[in-house]
N, C-alpha and C positions, 0 to 999 in steps of 0.2 A: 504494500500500500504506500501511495505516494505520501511523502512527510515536508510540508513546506518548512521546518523547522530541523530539518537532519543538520543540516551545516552547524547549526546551534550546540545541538547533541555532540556532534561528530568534534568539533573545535574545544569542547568542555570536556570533551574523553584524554583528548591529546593534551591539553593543559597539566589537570590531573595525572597522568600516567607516568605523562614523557616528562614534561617540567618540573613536577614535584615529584614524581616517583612512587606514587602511591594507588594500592591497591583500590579499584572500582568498590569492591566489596569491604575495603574496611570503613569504620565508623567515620574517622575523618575524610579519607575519598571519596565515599556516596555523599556527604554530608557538602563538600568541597563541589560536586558535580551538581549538586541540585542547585543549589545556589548561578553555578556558571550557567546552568543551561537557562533556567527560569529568567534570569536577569533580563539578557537581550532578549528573549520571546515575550516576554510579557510587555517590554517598553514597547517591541517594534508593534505589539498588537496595538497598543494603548495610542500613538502616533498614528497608524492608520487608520484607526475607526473616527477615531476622533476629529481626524481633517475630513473623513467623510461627510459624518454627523456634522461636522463644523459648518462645511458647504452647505448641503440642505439647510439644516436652523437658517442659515440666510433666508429666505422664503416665510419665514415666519416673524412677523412683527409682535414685541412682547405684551403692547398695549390691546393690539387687538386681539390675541389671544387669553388676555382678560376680559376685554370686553365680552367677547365670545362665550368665555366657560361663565362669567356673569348672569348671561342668559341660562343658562341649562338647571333647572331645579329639581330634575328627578334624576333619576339612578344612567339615563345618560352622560348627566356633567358628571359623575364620580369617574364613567367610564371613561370619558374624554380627559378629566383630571389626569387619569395614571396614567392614559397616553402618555402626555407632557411628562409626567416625570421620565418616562423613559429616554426623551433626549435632553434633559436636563441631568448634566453628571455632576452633582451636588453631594457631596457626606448630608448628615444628619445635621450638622450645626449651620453649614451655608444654608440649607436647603430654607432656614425658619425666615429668615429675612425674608423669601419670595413668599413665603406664606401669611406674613402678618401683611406683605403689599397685596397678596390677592383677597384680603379679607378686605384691606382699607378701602380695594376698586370694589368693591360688592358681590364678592362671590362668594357662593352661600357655604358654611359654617362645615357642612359635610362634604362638601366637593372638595376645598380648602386640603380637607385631611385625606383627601384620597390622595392627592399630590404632592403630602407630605409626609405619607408612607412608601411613594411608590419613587419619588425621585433617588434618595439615597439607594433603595435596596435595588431596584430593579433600572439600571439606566445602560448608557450604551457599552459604557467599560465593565458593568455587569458581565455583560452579553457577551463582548469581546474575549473577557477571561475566563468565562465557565464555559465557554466553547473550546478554548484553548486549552485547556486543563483537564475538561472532564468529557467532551462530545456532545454533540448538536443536541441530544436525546436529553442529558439531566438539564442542558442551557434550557428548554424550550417548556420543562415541566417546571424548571424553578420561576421562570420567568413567569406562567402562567399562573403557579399557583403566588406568586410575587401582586400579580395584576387582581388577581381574586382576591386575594387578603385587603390589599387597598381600594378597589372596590365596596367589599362588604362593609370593611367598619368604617369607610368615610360614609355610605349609606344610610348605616343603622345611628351613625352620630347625627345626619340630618333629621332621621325618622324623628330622634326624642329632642327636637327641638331646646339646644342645651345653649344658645347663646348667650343666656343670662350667665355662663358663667365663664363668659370674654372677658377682660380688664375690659373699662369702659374705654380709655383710652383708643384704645383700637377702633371703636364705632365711632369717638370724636372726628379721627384720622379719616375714618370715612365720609363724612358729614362735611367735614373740610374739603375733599377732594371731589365732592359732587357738584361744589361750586364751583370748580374752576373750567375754563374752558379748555375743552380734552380732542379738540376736533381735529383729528391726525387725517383726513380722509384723501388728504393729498397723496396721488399716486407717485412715488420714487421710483424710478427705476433703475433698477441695479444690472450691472454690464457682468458677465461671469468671470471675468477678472476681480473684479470687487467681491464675487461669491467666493472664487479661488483662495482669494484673501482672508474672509472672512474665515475660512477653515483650517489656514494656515497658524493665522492669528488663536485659533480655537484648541488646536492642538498644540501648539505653545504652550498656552495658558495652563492646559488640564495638563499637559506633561510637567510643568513645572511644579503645579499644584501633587500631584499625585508622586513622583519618582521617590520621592523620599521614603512615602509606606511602602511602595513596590518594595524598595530593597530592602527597608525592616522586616517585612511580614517575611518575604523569600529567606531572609537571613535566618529568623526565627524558625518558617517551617523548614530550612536546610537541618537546623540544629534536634528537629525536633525527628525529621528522615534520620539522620543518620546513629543519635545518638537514645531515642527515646524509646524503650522495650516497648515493642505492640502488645503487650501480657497489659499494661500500667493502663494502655489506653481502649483496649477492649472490654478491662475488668469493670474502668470507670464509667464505659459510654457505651457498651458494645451491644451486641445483641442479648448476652447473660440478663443485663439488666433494663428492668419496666421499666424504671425511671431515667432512662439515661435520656431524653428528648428535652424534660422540664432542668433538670440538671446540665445541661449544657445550655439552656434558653439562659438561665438563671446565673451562669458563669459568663455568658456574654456579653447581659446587660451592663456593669458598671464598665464594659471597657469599651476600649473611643479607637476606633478607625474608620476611613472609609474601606469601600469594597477593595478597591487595588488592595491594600495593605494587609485584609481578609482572606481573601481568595485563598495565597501563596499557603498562608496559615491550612486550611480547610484540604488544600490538594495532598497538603503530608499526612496529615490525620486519618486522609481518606486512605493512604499509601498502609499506613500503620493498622487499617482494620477496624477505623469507626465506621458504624453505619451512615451511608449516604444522609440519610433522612434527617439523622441526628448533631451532623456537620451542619446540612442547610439550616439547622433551627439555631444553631449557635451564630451561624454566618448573617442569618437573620437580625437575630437579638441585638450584634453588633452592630449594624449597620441602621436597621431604625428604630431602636431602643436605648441607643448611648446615653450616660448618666450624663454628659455637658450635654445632649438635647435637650433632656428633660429640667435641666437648669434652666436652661435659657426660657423654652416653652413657659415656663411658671413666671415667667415677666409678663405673659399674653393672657396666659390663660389664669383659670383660678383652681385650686388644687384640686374642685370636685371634679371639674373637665378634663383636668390632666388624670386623674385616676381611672375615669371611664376611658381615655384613648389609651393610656399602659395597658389596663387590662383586658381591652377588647384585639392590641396586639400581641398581649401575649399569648391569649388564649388560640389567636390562628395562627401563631408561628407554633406551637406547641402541637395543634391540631393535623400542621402541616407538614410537621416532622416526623410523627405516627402514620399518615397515610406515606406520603414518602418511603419511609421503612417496611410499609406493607405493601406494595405495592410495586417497587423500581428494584 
């Protein structure tokens, strides 16, 4: 089967082998390889999706994709929400700023949250790295149950009409902003050199933003391939144990990455014999349950709203880590 990443593989053998002298199979040579080959595969994916992604987003103006999801009051705008998060490659903390702005243009209270579960967890460096790491097949079931999850509870947060427990502040900001004159309806047109740019500019940005976790988390799961007994991580996460789904939700939460910096973590784990299902629920928790989110969020919201949105994602990352494991 053809491998558009052998050269990566094949160049990280020869480092390893030849230049340091070390066996493939011992602790620091597997450990030393993961790390070489992961590095460059995972940046060059992240650079080219991104200048992809980058070019299209041109085509989309951010005002009127408010104005837009503005309009939609039923279970369409949560659908069309998570859309958007998906080409918004934002962590958990970037992601609030665009949330408290689409509160302030008037988009309603549950759509809001469908776009603020679904950007950090499911966006295009998502996409790019769990295709690359794990195959088209878990990318396209984590994605989906990714888009379900923020779907539903940005839904069910609309259904119970919980606005009363926004900081007011935020309805001020919107009261403010309905005054102002907002009339963008002049047609721009953009030459596809300016779109080329735009994308170029786009993967700039997220590679600069992101390289840093890439090579922690790679560093980490290198450390974790080559030196951490799979006995330690099967006993704690593995199939033996019922609870190993809440138990790794519950170890994800207080820590702070985005996805790139995840991923690397989640593909060793997987290497070492955790269950798929029980990976993504952790990978999950990380990425849209981090404890500086829920810091920040508690400036917006008020702690009875923030309790219903933790617990309505914990309960589908929890939910989605048992069907996961029974089913893939």
């Amino acid at each position: 089967m053809f491998d558009p990443f052998y050269p990566f593989n094949w160049l990280a053998s020869q480092i390893v082998t030849q230049i340091f002298g070390l066996s493939l199979e011992s602790h620091l040579g597997a450990s030393l390889h993961f790390f070489l080959y992961d590095v460059p595969k995972v940046l060059t994916l992240v650079l080219t999706i991104s200048f992809l992604v980058g070019t299209l987003k041109s085509f989309l103006e951010p005002e009127k994709v408010r104005r837009w999801l503005g309009g939609k009051r039923t279970i369409v705008g949560n659908i069309l929400a998570a859309m958007v998060g998906i080409v918004t490659p934002f962590c958990s903390c970037s992601a609030v700023p665009l949330f408290i702005g689409f509160l302030e243009a008037g988009v309603p209270l549950g759509v809001t949250f469908s776009y603020l579960i679904s950007a950090p967890m499911v966006n295009e460096v998502a996409v790019v790295l769990l295709w690359g790491l794990f195959g088209l097949k878990v990318t396209l079931i984590y994605v989906g149950f990714g888009v379900l999850l923020a779907i539903a509870a940005g839904y069910i947060i609309g259904l119970l009409k919980l606005e009363k427990w926004v900081e007011s502040f935020v309805w001020e900001l919107q009261k403010a902003r309905q005054t102002e004159d907002l009339d963008t309806s002049a047609d721009i047109q953009i030459t596809w050199k300016q779109r080329f740019a735009e994308g170029q500019y786009s993967a700039s940005e997220i590679f600069k933003s992101v390289w840093p976790y890439v090579v922690g988390g790679i560093a980490i799961g290198a450390g974790i391939h080559g030196y951490v007994p799979a006995d330690i991580i099967t006993n704690l996460a593995g199939d033996r144990n019922p609870f190993a789904v809440p138990i790794a939700t519950a170890i994800g939460v207080p820590l702070y990455a985005n996805i790139a910096g995840v991923l690397p973590i989640t593909e060793a784990l997987v290497n070492k014999g955790m269950s798929l299902g029980t990976v993504l629920a952790f990978t999950m928790a990380v990425t849209a349950l981090s404890l500086p989110e829920i810091v920040i969020l508690r400036k917006v919201l008020r702690p009875q709203l923030l309790a219903v949105f933790i617990s309505l994602v914990t309960f589908g990352i929890i939910s989605i880590g048992y069907l996961f494991n029974a089913f893939v």
